[in-house]
C-alpha positions as CSV (number, residue, x, y, z in Angstrom):
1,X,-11.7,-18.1,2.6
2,X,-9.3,-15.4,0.7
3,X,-6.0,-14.7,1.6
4,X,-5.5,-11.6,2.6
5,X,-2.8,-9.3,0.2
6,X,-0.1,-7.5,2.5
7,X,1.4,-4.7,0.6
8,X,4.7,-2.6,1.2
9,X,6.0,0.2,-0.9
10,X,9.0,2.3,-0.5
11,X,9.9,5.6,-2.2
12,X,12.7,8.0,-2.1
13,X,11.2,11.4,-0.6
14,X,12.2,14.4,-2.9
15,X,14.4,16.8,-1.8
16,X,12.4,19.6,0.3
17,X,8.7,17.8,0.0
18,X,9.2,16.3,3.4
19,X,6.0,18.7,4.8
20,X,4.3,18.1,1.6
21,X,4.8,14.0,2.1
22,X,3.7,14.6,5.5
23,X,0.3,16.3,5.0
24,X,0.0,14.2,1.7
25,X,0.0,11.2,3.9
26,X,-2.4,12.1,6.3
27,X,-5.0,13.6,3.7
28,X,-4.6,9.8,2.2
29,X,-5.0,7.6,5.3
30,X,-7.9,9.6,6.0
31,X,-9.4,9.8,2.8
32,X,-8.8,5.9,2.3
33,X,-10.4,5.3,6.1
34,X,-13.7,7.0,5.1
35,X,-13.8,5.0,2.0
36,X,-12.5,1.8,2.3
37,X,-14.0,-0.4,5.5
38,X,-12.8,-3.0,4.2
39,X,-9.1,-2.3,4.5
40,X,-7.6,-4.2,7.7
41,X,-4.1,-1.8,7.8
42,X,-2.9,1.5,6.1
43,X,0.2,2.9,7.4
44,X,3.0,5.2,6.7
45,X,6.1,5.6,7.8
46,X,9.2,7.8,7.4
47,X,12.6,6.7,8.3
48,X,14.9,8.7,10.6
49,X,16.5,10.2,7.9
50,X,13.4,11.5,6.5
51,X,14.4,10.3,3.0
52,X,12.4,7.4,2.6
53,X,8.2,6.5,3.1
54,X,7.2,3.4,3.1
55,X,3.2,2.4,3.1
56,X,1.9,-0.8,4.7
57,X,-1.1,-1.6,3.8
58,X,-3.1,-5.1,4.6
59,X,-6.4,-5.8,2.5
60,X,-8.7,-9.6,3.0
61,X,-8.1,-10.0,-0.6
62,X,-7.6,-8.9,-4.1
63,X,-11.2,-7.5,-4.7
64,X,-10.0,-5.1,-1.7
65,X,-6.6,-4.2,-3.2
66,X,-8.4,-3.7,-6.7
67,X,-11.2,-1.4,-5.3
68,X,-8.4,0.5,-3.2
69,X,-5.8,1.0,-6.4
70,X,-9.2,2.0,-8.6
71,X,-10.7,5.0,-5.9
72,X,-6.7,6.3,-4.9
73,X,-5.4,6.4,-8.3
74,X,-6.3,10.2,-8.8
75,X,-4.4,10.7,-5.3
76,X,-1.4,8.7,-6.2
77,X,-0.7,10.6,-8.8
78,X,-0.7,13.6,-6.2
79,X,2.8,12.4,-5.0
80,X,4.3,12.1,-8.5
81,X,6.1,15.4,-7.5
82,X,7.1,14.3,-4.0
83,X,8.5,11.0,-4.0
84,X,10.1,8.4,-6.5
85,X,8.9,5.1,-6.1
86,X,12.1,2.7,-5.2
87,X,10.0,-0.3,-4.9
88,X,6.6,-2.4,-4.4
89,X,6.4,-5.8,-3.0
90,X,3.2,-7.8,-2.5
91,X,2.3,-10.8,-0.1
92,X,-0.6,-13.3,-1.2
93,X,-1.9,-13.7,-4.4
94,X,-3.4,-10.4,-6.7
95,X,-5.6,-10.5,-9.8
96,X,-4.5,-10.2,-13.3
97,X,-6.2,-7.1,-12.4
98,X,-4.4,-5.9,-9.5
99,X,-0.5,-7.0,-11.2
100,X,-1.4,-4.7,-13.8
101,X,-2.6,-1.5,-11.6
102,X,0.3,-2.1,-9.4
103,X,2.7,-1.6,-12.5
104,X,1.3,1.3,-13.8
105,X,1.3,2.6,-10.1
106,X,5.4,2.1,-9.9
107,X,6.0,3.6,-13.5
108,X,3.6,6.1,-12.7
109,X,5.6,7.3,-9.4
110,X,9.7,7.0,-10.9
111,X,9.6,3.6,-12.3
112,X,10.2,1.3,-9.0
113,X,10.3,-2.6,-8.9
114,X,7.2,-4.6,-8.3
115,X,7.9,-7.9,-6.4
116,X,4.9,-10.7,-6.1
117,X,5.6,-13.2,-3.1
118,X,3.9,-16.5,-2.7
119,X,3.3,-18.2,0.7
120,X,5.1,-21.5,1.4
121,X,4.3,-21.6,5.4
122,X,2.5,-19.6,8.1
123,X,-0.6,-18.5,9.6
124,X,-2.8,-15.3,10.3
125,X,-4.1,-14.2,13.5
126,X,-6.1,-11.2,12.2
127,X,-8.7,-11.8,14.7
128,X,-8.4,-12.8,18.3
129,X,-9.7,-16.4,19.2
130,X,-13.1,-16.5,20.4
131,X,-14.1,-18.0,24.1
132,X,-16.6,-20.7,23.5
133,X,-16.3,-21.8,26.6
């Protein structure tokens, strides 16, 4: 079985594009929900201050992430005048494929780090145990 590829990203919000960040983000989670079935999580968040978005996003593998950073390309681009990408860190283990995309991604968005973590320990309850009883 794949391991599934949690992402996190965190951008600095451009000063006065909080409302456009806002309805960016929604047009995005709903754009992406229609599209992509596959995707387990896709969330944004804005801190307190309203000066930093972070999106959470958890795919069942790289084939998902790579289909995901292929269709929302044309609409990441979108917040290149809104936000400033501070950083990218990834969870599990991308393609070639997807190391590459995610690069272009943070240059294309202010030049953020990109951070790939490997798994030493744990486990995944993404789906509740089933009664065979």
């Amino acid at each position: 079985m794949a391991e599934p590829i949690y992402y996190v990203d965190r951008s600095y919000i451009r000063e006065g594009k909080i409302a456009e960040v806002k309805n960016g983000m929604r047009d995005l989670a709903t754009f992406v929900e229609a599209r992509e079935p596959q995707l387990i999580a896709y969330h944004f968040y804005i801190d307190d201050s309203e000066s930093t978005m972070t999106v959470v996003a958890v795919h069942p593998d790289s084939a998902s992430m790579e289909f995901h950073m292929e269709l929302g390309g044309p609409k990441f681009r979108e917040f290149g005048a809104l936000i400033r990408m501070r950083s990218i860190d990834v969870y599990g283990q991308p393609s070639p494929v997807v190391v590459d995309q995610l690069q272009q991604k943070a240059e294309m968005l202010g030049g953020g780090t990109v951070t790939f973590h490997t798994l030493e320990a744990g486990f995944s309850r993404l789906h509740p145990p089933q009664n065979t009883g």
